[in-house]
C-alpha positions in Angstrom: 88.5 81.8 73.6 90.9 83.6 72.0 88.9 84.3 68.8 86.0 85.6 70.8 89.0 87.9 73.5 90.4 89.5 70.0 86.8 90.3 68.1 85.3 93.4 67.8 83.3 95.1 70.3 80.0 94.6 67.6 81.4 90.3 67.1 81.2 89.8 70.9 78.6 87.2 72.2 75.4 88.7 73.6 75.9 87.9 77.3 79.1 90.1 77.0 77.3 93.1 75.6 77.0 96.0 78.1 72.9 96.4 78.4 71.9 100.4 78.6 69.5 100.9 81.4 65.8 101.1 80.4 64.5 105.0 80.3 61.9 104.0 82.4 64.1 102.4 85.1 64.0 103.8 88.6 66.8 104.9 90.1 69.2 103.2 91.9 68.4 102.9 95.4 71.3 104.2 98.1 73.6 101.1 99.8 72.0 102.0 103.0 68.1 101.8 101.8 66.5 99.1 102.2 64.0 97.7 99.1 60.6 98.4 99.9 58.3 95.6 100.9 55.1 94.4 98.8 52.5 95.8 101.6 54.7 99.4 101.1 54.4 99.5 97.8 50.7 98.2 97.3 50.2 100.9 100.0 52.1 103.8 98.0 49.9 102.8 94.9 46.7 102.8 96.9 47.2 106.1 98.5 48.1 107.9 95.0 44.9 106.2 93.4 43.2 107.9 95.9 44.8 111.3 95.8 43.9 111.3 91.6 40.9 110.5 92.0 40.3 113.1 94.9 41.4 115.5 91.9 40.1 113.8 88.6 36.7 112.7 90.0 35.1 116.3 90.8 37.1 117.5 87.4 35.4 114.7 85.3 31.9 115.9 87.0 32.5 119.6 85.7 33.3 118.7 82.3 30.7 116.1 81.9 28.1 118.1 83.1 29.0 121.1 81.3 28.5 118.5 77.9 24.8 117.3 78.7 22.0 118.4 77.6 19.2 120.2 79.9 16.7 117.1 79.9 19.5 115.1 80.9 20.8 117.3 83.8 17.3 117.9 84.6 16.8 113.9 85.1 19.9 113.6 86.9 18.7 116.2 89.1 21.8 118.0 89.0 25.5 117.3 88.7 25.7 114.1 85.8 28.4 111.7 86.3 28.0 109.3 84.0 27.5 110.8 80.7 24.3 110.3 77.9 25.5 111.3 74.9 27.4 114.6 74.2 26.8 118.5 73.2 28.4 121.5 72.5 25.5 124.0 72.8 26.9 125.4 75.9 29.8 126.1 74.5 28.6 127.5 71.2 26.6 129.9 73.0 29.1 130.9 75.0 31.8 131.9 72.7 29.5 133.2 70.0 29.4 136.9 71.2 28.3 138.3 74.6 29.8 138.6 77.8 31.7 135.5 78.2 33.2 135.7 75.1 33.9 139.4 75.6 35.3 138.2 79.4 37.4 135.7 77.7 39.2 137.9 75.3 39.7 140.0 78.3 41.3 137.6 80.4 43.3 136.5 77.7 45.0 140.3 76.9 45.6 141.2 80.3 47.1 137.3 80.6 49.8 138.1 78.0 50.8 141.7 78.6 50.7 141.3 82.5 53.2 138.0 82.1 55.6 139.7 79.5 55.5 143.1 81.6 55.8 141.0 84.8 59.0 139.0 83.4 60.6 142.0 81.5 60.3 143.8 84.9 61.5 140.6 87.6 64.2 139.2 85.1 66.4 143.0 84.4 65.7 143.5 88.7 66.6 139.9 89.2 69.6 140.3 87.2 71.1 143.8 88.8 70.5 142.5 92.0 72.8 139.4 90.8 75.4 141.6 90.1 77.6 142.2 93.5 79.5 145.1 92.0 75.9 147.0 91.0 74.9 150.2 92.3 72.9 150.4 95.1 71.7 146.4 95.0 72.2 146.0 98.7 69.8 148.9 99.6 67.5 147.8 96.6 67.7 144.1 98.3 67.0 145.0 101.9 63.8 147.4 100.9 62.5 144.3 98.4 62.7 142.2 101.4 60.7 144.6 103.5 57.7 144.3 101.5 57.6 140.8 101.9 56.8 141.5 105.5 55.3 145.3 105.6 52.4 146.3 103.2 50.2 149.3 103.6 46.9 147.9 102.9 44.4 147.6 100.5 42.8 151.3 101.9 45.9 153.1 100.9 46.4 150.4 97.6 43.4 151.5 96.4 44.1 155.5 96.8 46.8 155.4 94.8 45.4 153.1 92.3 42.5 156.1 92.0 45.5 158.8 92.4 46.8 158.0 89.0 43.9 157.6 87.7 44.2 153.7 86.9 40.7 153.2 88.3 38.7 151.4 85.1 41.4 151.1 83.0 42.6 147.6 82.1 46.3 148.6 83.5 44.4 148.0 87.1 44.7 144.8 86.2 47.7 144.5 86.0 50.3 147.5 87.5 49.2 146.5 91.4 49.7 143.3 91.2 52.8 143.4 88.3 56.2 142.3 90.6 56.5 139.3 92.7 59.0 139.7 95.6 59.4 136.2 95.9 59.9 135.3 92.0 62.8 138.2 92.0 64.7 136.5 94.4 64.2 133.0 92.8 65.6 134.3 89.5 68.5 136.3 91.4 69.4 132.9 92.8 69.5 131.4 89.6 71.4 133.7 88.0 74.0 133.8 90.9 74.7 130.4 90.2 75.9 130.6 86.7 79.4 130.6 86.6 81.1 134.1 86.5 84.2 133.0 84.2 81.5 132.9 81.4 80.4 136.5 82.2 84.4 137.5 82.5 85.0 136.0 79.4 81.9 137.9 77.8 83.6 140.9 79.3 87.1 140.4 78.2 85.5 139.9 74.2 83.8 143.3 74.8 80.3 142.1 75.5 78.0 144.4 77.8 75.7 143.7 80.2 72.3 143.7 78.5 74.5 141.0 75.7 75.5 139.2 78.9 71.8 138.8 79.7 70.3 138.3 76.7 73.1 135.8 75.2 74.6 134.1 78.4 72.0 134.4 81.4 69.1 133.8 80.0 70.1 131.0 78.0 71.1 129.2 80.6 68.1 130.5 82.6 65.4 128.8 80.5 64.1 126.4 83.3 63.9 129.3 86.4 62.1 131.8 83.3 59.9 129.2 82.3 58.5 128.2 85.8 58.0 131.8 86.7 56.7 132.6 83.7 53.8 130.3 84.1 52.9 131.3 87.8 52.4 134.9 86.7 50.5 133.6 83.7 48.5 131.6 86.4 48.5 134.5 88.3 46.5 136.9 86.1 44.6 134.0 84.6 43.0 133.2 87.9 42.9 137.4 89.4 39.4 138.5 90.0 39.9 140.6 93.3 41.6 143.5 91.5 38.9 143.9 89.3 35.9 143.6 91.5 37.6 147.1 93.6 39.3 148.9 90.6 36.2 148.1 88.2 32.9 148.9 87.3 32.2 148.9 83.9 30.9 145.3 83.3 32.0 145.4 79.8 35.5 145.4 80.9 35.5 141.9 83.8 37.7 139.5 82.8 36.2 135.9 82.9 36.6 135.0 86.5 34.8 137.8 87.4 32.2 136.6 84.8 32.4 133.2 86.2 32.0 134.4 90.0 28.7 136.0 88.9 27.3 132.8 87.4 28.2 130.6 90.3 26.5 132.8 92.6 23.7 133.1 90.6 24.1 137.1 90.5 23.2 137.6 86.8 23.3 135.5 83.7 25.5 136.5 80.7 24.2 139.1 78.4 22.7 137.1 75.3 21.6 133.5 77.0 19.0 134.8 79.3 16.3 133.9 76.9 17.6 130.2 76.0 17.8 129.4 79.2 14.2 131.3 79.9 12.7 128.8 76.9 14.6 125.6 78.3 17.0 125.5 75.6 20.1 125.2 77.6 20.8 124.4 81.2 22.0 126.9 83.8 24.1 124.9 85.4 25.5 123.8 82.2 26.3 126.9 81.2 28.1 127.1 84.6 30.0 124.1 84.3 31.5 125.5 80.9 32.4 129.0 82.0 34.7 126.8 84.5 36.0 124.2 82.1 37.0 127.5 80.1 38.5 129.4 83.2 40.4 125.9 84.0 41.5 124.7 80.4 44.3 127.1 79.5 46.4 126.3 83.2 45.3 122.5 82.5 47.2 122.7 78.8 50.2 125.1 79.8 51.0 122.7 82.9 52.3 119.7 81.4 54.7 121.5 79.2 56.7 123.5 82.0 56.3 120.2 84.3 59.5 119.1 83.5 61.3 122.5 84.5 59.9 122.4 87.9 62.5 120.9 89.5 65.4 122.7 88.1 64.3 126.0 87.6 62.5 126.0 91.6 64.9 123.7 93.5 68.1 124.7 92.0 67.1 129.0 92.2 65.8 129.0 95.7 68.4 126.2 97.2 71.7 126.7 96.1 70.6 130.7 96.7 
């Protein structure tokens, strides 16, 4: 006994060894919570079973459909949910040249320069307004908040939008729609939060206030910038009413316009009228895919800013 008291910590008998907890463990359950019963947790398992495949059943008909040839959709009368064999011909058609490849590049440019103008713009307001000792930030706070409540309409939107001559030009895609109220006040929140003895200390080494930002805050910030970041992205990805007012030049719709169009059976894409006119490819096929392209780049980004959900959202808007 005293052989195994005095041996090492990696000579001690297996039923002594401290056993790390399992990654994949839940967490431990409060003193006052009771375990759940069988019945609760076959019922929690049912109901989210349900829920995914409320979501992943008419998601699974989309892209299935959109990979079937017209004979097949033709003998399935429609919508094809289980699959015959696979082909890409709507989707080589589509992103071969004409309008939805055109509506894609579109989408894809107004995407990337709304989302960095929209977070250059949100995180240097976000940040003065974080500052107590700012000029003017209380004023600058208070009239924020006001158009959270008061807006003038789209009549007098749309005025000045053709005042500064914006109307079809690709920044009427973006400039109206460029600041979120709502994410400004998330990232002030967040950056309130981070502790102000780092920004003295920045201060004291002689560190101004775009260093502080760019070498403190926003480090730290990754999570809130991250999760906003994506809903503007998701924002302009998915915009099409800004474009069907401030546009007319059908050159220039970005792809949910495109998409809009083809669902509602306005006009078909410049360049597949006459394969679909000969039977070579399906109309409703060619539908499905200009959706499984609107939907795959939110479907792709998602998973990766997941995890910053819950920190960047909870932790900017709560401990605000």
């Amino acid at each position: 006994m005293t052989a195994v008291l005095g041996a090492p910590a990696d000579e001690q008998p297996p039923a002594q060894k401290a056993k790390r907890p399992s990654p994949w463990a839940a967490p431990p359950r409060p003193v006052w919570e009771e375990e759940p019963s069988r019945a609760g947790q076959a019922g929690k398992g049912l109901a989210l079973g349900l829920a995914c495949l409320a979501i992943l059943f008419p998601l699974w008909i989309v892209v299935v459909t959109s990979l079937q040839t017209k004979q097949t959709i033709d003998r399935a009368g429609g919508l094809v949910v289980i699959p015959k064999g696979v082909t890409f011909v709507a989707y080589q058609e589509l992103l071969t040249g004409g309008q939805v490849q055109r509506a894609t590049l579109v989408s894809i440019g107004v995407t990337v320069v709304g989302t960095l103008f929209s977070m250059s713009v949100s995180v240097l307001c976000a940040y003065g307004l974080s500052r107590s000792g700012s000029l003017g930030h209380r004023w600058i706070l208070m009239t924020l908040l006001a158009t959270m409540f008061f807006g003038a309409g789209l009549i007098p939107t749309y005025l000045l939008v053709q005042a500064l001559g914006l109307t079809d030009t690709y920044l009427a895609l973006i400039l109206p729609s460029a600041v979120s109220v709502f994410n400004i006040l998330v990232l002030r929140s967040f950056f309130m939060n981070i502790s102000q003895e780092l920004v003295d200390s920045a201060r004291i080494d002689g560190a101004g206030d775009w260093r502080i930002l760019f070498r403190i805050v926003m480090p730290l910030s990754r999570a809130v910038i991250a999760v906003i970041a994506l809903f503007y992205a998701v924002g302009y990805w998915s915009a099409w009413f800004n474009a069907s007012i401030y546009l007319t030049d059908q050159d220039m719709m970005p792809l949910q316009n495109v998409m809009i169009q083809l669902v509602q059976k306005q006009e078909r894409p410049v360049g597949l009228s006459a394969q679909i006119n000969t039977g070579q490819l399906s109309p409703l096929a060619i539908q499905m895919a200009v959706m499984v392209l609107a939907l795959l780049p939110v479907a792709v980004l998602s998973p990766f800013v997941q995890k910053h959900f819950k920190k960047g959202m909870l932790t900017g808007a709560v401990k605000g």
